[in-house]
C-alpha positions in Angstrom: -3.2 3.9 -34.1 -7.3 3.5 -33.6 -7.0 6.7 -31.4 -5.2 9.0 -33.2 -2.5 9.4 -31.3 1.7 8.5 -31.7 3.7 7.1 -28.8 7.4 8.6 -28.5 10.4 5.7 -27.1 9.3 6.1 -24.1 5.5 5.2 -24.7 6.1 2.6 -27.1 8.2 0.7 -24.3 5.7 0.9 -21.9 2.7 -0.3 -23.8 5.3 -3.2 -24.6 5.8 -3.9 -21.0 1.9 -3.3 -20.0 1.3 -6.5 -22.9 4.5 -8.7 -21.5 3.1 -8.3 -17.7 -0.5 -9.0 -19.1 0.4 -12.3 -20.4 2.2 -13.0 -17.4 -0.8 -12.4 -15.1 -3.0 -14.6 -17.3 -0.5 -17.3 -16.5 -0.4 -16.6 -12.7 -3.9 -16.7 -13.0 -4.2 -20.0 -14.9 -1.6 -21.2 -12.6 -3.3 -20.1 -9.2 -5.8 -22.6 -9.9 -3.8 -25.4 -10.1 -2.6 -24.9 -6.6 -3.5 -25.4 -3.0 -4.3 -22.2 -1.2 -1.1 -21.5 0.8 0.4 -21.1 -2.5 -2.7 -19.5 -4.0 -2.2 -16.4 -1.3 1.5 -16.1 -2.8 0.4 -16.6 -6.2 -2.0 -13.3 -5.5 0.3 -11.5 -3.7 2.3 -11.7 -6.5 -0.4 -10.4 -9.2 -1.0 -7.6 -6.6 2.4 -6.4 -6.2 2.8 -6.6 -10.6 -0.3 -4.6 -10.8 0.5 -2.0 -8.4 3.8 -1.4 -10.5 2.4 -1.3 -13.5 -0.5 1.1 -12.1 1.9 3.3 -10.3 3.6 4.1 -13.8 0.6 4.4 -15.4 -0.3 7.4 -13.4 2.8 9.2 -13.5 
């Protein structure tokens, strides 16, 4: 890797994960767009809750 560094099971998965649930906010994203603002509010309550998870893990 660019940094130096190796990634044990555990590591690996979760940089797996952090790519999957990037792809999928791109597409919430994209998607948000498309819709009227009710929806909008959902779509970005959804974004916040996946980014909160993923952040919460991050730090621990």
């Amino acid at each position: 890797m660019a940094w130096g560094g190796s990634l044990n099971k555990e590591g690996s998965e979760h940089l797996r994960n952090l790519r999957e649930a990037d792809k999928v906010l791109k597409f919430l994203e994209g998607l948000k767009q498309e819709l009227k603002a009710d929806d909008q509010s959902i779509v970005s309550e959804t974004i916040k809750i996946i980014v909160k998870h993923y952040t919460k893990k991050s730090g621990s």
